[in-house]
C-alpha positions as CSV (number, residue, x, y, z in Angstrom):
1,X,8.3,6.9,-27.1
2,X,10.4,10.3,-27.9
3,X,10.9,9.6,-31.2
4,X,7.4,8.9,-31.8
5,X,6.2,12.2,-29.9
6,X,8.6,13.9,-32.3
7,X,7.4,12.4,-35.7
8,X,3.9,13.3,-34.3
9,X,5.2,16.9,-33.7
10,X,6.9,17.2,-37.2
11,X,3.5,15.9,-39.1
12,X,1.6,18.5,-36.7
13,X,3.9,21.7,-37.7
14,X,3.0,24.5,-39.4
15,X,5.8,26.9,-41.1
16,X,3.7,30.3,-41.2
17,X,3.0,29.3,-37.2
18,X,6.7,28.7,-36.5
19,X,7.5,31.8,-37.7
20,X,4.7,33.8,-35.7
21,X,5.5,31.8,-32.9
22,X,9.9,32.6,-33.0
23,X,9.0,35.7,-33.0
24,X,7.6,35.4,-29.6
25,X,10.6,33.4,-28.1
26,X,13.6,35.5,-28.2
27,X,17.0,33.1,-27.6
28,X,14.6,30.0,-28.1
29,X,16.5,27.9,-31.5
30,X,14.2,24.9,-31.9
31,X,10.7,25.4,-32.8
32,X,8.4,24.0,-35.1
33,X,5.1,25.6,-35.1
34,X,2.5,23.6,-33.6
35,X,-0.2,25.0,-31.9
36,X,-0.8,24.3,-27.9
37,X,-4.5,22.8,-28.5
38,X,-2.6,19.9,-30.8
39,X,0.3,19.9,-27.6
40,X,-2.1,19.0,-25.4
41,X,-4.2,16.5,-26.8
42,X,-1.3,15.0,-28.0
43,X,0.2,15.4,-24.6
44,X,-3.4,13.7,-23.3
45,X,-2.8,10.9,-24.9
46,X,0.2,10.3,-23.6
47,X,-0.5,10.7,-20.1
48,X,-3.6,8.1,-20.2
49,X,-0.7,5.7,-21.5
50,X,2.3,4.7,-20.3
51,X,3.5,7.7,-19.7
52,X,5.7,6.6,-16.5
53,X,7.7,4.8,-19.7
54,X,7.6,8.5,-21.6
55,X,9.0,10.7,-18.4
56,X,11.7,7.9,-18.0
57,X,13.1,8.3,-21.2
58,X,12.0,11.9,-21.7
59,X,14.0,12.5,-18.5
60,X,17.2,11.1,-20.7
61,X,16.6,12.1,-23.8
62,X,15.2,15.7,-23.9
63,X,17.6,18.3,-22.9
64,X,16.9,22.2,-22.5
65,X,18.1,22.9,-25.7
66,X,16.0,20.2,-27.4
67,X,13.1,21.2,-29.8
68,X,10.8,23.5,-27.7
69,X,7.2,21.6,-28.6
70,X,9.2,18.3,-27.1
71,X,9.9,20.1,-23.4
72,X,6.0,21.5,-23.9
73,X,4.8,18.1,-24.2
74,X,6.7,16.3,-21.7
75,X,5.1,19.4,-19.2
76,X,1.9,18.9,-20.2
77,X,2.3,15.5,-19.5
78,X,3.4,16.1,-15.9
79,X,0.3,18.1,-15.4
80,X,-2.1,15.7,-16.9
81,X,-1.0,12.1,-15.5
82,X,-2.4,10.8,-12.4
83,X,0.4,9.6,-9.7
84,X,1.8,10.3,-6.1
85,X,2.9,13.1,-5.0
86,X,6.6,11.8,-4.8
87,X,6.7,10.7,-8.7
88,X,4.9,14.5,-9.6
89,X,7.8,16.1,-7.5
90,X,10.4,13.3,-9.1
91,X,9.4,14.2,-12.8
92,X,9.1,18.0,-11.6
93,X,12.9,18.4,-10.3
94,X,14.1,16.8,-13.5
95,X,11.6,18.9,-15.8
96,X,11.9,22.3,-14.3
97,X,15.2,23.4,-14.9
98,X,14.2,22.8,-19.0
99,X,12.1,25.9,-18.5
100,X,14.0,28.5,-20.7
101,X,11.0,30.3,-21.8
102,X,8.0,31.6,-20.7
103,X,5.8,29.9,-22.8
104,X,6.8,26.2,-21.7
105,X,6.9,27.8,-18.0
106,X,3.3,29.0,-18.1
107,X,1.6,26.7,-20.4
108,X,2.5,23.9,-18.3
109,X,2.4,25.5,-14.9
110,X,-1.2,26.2,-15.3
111,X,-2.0,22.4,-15.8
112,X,-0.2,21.6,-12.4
113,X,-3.6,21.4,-10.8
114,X,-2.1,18.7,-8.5
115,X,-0.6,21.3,-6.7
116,X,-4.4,22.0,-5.4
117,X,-4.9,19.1,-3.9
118,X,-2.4,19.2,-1.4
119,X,-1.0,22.4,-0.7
120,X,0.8,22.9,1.8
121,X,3.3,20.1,0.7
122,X,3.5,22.1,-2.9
123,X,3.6,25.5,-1.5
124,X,6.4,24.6,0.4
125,X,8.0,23.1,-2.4
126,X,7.7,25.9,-4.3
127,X,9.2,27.7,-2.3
128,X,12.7,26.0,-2.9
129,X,13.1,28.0,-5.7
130,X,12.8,31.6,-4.0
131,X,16.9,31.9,-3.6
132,X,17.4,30.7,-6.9
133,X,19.8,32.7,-9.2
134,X,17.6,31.5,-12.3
135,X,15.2,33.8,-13.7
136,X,12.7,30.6,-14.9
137,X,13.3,29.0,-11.7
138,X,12.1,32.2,-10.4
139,X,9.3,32.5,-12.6
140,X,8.2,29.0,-12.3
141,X,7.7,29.7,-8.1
142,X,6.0,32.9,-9.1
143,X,3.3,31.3,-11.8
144,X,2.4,28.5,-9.7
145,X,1.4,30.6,-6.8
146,X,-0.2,32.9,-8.9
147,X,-2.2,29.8,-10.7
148,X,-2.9,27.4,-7.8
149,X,-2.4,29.5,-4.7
150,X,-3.9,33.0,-4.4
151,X,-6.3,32.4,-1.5
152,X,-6.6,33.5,1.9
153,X,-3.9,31.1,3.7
154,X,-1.4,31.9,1.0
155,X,-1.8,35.7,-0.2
156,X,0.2,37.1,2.5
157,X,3.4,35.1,1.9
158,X,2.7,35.0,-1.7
159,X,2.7,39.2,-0.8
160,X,6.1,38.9,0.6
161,X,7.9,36.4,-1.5
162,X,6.6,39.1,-4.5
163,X,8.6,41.8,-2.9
164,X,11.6,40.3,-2.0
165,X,12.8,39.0,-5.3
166,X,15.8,40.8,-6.7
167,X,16.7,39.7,-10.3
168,X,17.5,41.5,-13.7
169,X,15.7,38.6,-15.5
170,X,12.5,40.5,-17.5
171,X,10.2,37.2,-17.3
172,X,11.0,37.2,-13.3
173,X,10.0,41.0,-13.3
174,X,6.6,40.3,-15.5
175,X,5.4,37.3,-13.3
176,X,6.2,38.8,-10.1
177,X,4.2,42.1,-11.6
178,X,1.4,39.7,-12.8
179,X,1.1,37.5,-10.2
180,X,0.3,40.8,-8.3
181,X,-2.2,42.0,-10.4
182,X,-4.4,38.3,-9.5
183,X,-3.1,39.3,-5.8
184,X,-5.5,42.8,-6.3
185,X,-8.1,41.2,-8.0
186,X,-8.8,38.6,-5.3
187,X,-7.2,40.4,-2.2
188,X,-7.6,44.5,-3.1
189,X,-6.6,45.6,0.7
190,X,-3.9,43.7,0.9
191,X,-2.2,44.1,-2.5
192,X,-2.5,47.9,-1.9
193,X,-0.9,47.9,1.2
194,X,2.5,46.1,-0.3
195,X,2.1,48.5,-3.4
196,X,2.3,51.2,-0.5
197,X,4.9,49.3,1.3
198,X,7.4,47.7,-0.9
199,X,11.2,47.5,-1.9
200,X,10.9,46.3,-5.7
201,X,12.6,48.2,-8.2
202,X,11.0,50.7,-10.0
203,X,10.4,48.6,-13.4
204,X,8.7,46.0,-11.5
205,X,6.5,48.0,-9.4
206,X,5.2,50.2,-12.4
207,X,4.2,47.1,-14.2
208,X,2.3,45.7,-11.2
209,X,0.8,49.1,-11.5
210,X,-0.2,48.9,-14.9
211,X,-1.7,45.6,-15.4
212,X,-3.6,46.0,-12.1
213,X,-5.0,48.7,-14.2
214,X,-5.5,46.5,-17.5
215,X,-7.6,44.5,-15.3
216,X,-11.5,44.7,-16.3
217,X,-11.9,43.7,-12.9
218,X,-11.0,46.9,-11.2
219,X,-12.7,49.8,-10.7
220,X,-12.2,53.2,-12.7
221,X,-11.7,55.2,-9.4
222,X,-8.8,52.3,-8.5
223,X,-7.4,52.8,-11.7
224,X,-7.0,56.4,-11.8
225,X,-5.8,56.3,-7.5
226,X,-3.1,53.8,-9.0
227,X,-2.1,55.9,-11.7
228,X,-0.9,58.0,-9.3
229,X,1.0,55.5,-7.4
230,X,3.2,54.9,-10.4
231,X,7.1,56.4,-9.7
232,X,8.5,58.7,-12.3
């Protein structure tokens, strides 16, 4: 079933969209150029099949280093079959350390709306990744929260998990500072307090900051008090 996802992602390529799209995946080697409304149909119709078949082999056959559309589609599918909660976290320890990039990481993380349906067990798995040493594994943690977990029983850990991570990685820096600006949006009083009280490095803080401030859901009269928040 591989191979035939592959064919189907060669025929679906586009050259002048492989080169747009390299551009925005430093260190990523394999790409082809197809765009992520043909991943996910394609990775649709794989999940309303036999897609316990496709994760076997897909578990086998598709390494991190394989071509980036194939470890896009076999997230998608995660996110769009229907199973137990064991098989999603079965097919989620084998898929997630595959997550090189931030465009497999938050393409597919978004579609893990299983996550919603029973949270506590999936908050607490996520948080199995928070002493990780791996930026993605790091970001992974960070974008689900952000995606499937910003509400009231979550935002204060979410808070707290944000300002304790400590790694060099830039795509664990962005989704930490990210994930904060949703925190502000949905939880203003809160999110200001850390911002007030908090041990991240400067580069991470300042980007929470700023996209707080990109938000077109905050205030003018927030956005200027946070521009003064921001460390030299």
């Amino acid at each position: 079933m591989t191979e035939e996802i592959k064919i189907r992602l060669y025929e679906l390529a586009e050259e002048k969209y492989r080169e747009f799209n390299q551009k925005l995946l430093p260190g990523v080697e394999h790409v082809l150029g197809v765009r992520l409304p043909l991943l996910r149909k394609l990775a649709k119709e794989t999940a309303k099949g036999d897609f316990r078949a496709y994760l076997s082999e897909a578990q086998k056959k598709i390494s991190r280093d394989s071509i980036h559309e194939e470890i896009m589609v076999q997230g998608l599918v995660i996110g769009y079959a229907k199973m137990e909660r064991e098989e999603y976290r079965k097919y989620l320890d084998e898929f997630a350390p595959k997550i090189t990039n931030w465009s497999v990481c938050d393409s597919c993380v978004s579609g893990f709306k299983f996550m919603r349906t029973d949270p506590d067990y999936w908050f607490e798995y996520l948080k199995t990744y928070r002493a990780s040493k791996e930026e993605f594994d790091l970001r992974f943690m960070i974008v689900a929260m952000m995606d499937h977990f910003v509400d009231a029983e979550h935002i204060d850990e979410i808070l707290s998990i944000c300002n304790e991570i400590r790694h060099d990685g830039y795509y664990a820096k962005m989704a930490v500072a990210w994930a904060l600006q949703v925190c502000y949006v949905k939880f203003p009083e809160k999110t200001r307090w850390l911002l007030e009280n908090n041990s991240m490095d400067d580069f991470t803080y300042n980007k929470a900051i700023q996209k707080i401030r990109e938000s077109y859901q905050v205030s003018r009269e927030e956005k200027d008090e946070l521009g003064r928040m921001k460390r030299k």
